[in-house]
N, C-alpha and C positions, 0 to 999 in steps of 0.2 A: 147358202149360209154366209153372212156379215160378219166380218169380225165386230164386236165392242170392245170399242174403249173407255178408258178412263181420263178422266180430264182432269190435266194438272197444269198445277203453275211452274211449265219450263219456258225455257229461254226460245225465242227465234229462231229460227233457222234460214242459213241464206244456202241456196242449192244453184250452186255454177252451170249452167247450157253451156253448149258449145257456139260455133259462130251463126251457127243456123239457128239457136235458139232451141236445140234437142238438148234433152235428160236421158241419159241411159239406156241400156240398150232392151229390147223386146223382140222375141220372136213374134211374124204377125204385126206387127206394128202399122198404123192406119195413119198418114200416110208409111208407105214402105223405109224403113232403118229408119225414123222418125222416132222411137225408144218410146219413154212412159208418159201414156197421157197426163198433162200438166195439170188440169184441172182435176182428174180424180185425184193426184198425187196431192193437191191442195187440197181436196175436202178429205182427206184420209185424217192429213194431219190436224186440219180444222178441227176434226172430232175429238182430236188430243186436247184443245186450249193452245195448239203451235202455231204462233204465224211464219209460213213459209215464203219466202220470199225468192224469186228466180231472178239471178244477174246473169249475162253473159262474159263471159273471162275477161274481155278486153274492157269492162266497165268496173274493176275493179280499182278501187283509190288505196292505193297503199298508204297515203299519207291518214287515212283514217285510223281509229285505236279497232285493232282485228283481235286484242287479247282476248282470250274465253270465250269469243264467238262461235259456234256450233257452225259449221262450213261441211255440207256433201258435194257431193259433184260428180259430172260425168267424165268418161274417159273416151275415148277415139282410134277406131280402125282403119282410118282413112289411106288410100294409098301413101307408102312410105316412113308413115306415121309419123309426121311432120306436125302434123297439131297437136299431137299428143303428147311431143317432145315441148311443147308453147304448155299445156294444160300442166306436165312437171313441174314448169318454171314458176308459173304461179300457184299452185298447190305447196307445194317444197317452200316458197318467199311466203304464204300466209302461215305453214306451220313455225317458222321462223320469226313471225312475230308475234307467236302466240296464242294462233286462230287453233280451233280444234277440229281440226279436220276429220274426215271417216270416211273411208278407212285413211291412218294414214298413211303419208307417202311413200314407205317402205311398198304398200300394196300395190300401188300406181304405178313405180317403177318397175312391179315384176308381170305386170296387168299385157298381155302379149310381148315377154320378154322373158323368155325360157333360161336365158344365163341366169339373170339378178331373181328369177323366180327357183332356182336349183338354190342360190347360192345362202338367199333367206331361207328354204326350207330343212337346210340343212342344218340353219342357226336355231330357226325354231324346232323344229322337230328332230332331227336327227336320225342316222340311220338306224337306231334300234325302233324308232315310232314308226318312221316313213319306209322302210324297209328297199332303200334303194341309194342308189349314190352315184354320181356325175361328176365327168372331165369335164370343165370349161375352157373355153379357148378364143383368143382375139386375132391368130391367124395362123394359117397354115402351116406357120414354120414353126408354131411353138407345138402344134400336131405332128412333125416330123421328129420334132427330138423323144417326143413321148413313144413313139411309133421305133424308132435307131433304141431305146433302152429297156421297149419290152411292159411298158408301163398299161397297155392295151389290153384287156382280155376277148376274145374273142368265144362266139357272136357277139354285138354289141350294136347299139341303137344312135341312130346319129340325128340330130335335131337341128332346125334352122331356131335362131333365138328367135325369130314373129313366126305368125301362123299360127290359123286350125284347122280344125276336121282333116289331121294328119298329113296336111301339104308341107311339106319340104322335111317326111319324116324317112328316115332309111336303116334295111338292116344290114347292114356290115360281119361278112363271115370271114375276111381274112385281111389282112394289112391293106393287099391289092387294092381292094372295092372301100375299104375306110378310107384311102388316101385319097380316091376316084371320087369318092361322095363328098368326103371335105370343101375337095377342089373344088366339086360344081357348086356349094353351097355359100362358100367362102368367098367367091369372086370379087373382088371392089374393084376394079382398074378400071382406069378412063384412055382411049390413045391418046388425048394431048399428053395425060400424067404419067404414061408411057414414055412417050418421048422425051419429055422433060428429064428423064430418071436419066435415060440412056445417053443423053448430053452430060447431066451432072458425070455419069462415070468415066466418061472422057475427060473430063475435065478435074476434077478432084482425084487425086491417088489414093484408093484405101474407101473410097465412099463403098457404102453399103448402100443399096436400094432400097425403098420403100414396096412391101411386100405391097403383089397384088392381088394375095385374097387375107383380106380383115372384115369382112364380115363373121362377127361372132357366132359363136356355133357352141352347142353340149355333145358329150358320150354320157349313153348311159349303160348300164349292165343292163341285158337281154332278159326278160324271165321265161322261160322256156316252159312249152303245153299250158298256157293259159287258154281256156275255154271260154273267157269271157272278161270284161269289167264294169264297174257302176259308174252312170254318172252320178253325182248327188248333189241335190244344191238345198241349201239350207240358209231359210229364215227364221232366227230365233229359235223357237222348239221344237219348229215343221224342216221337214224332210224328206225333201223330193228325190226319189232313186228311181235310177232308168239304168236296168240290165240288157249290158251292148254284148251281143256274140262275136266271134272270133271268126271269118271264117277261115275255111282248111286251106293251108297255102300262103295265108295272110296273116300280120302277126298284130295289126291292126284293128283296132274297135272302132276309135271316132272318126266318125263321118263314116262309116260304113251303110249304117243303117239295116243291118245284118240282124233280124231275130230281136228284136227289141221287146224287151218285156220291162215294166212299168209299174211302181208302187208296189202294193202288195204280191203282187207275181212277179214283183223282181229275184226271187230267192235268196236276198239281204241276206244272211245269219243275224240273229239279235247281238250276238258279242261283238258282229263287226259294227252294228248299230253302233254299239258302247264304243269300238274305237274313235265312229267316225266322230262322236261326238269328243272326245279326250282332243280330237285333234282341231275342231272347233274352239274348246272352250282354250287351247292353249294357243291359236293363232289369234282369237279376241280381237274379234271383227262383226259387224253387223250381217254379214250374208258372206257367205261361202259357195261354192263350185269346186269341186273335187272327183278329180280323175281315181281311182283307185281299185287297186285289186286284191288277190287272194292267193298265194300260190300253194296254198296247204300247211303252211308254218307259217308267213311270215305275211301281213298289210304291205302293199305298193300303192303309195304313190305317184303316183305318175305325173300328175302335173294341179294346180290351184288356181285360184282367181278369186279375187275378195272384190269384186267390181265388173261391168260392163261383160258380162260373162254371158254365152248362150242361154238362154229361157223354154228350150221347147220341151223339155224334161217336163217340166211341168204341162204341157198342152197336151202330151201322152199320158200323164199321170190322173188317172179315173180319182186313186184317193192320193193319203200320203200319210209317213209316220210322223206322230206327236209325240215329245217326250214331257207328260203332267206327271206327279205325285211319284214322280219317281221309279215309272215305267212307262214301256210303250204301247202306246192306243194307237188305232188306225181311225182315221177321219175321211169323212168323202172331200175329195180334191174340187171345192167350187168357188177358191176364191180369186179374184181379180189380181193379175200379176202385180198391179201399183199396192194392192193389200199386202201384200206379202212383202214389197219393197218395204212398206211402213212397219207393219211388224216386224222387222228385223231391226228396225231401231229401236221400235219399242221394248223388247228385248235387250239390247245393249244396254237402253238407259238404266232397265233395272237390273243389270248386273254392275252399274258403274254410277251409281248415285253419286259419286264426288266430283262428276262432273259440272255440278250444278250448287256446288259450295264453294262461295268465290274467298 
């Protein structure tokens, strides 16, 4: 099954590669981490009446007029994530002059970055929607005053700000093992930066040291006997759900790969359907990825991505949920990952028709 479109008279679109010349990310991908074929992604929007156009980051001319221009783009896992700190800069300087980026840069910034992604969820959604809530931290010592006042509840979840499929995630059952886990997660010291510190104190009276673990890091609260969580990813009205098990011992879903049930044998509830989309329509993004669970009262989220977010939910997914006419229909799952990228704009556009009134 093809999606149809409708052909209108919108604006361009310029879609930023990376240095390689990749768009986004794709499970599968042919060549491997190579993201979404460029050419289907061109004839998807061809079918719109779009001309899509691919620049690579470094070919951008800022001295050009970028007002109201329609700007997507990729993001970057690269080790260190060093290009993707390069891909902010220019994302953040085109919404800055105007360009209309998607999603924007508030996403990007949280896009493998588990602090600034806590810290917006909380803005957007809040703990009565997202049903959960996070300590942030930029280094050890601001975890040790929290830890001397008691400010800790115990069990509790500790998080490296990058990563997935639950690498650098830990569970913390009493101060000991939170402080143990901070430390190894925290670490930033170099020995030159070392020595250098240990000279200044000899040297200056009263110097204070520069801490050597600032790598940033989250708490979060524990949700205890969870039996499972969904991934969901969402394009427009479609709704890819993959139910991840728990196993016994383990407090962990992603990347487990544990019992995985898919679409319609995800055992969704419809009302959480209806949350997840409440939490869609109020994050007001082109495609969604959504960590999320159930604890018998209350939705968790656990973690978001409006961008360059895993894809294989969908490669498990036989069909997936539609929401027309004001319910939900089940559809067989046979479209092309680039269809679905495009659908999710075509979707935005028609909830944001004023994007295209200058």
């Amino acid at each position: 099954m093809k999606l149809t479109f409708i052909k209108t008279n919108m604006k361009s679109i310029v879609a930023l590669t990376d240095y390689k010349g990749y768009f986004g990310s794709k499970w599968k991908a042919a060549p491997y981490r190579s993201g979404y074929d460029k050419n289907i992604l061109k004839e998807c929007f061809g079918k719109l009446g779009w001309d899509i156009e691919f620049l690579r980051m470094q070919d951008i001319d800022f001295k050009e007029d970028w007002s109201n221009k329609i700007v997507i783009y990729t993001s970057s896992e690269e080790t260190g994530f060093y290009y993707k700190n390069f891909i902010e800069d220019i994302v953040l300087a085109l919404e800055r002059t105007g360009a209309i980026v998607l999603p924007r840069f508030d996403f990007l910034r949280a896009n493998n970055n588990k602090v600034y992604m806590e810290m917006l969820r909380e803005q957007l959604l809040g703990e009565k929607i997202s049903g959960n809530s996070s300590n942030f931290y930029g280094s050890l010592e601001e975890l040790e005053i929290d830890i001397e006042r008691d400010r800790v509840k115990f069990p509790c979840v500790v998080k490296k700000a990058e990563g997935a499929m639950s690498r650098g995630v830990f569970l913390a059952k009493n101060k000991t093992e939170l402080y143990n886990y901070a430390k190894k997660i925290s670490h930033s010291s170099h020995l030159l930066s070392e020595i250098r510190e240990l000279m200044r104190v000899r040297k200056h009276k009263g110097y204070k040291k520069e801490s050597k673990y600032q790598h940033k890091f989250i708490i979060q609260n524990f949700i205890p006997r969870l039996k499972n969580d969904w991934k969901i990813l969402i394009y427009g009205n479609h709704y890819y759900i993959l139910n991840r098990g728990i196993k016994q011992g383990d407090f962990r879903a992603s990347g487990s790969h544990f019992n995985y049930k898919a679409g319609s044998k995800s055992e969704l509830p419809e009302f959480l359907l209806d949350k997840v989309k409440e939490i869609y329509q109020i994050m007001d993004v082109p495609h969604l990825s959504l960590d999320l669970a159930w604890n018998g009262e209350n939705v968790i989220v656990h973690e978001f991505q409006a961008l360059y977010f895993g894809t294989s939910t969908m490669d498990f997914s036989e069909d997936l949920y539609v929401f027309e006419n004001n319910k939900w229909e089940i559809m067989q799952a046979d479209f092309l990952q680039e269809e679905e990228y495009v659908w999710g704009f075509v979707n935005y556009f028609e909830r944001h028709p004023e994007i295209f009134v200058k």
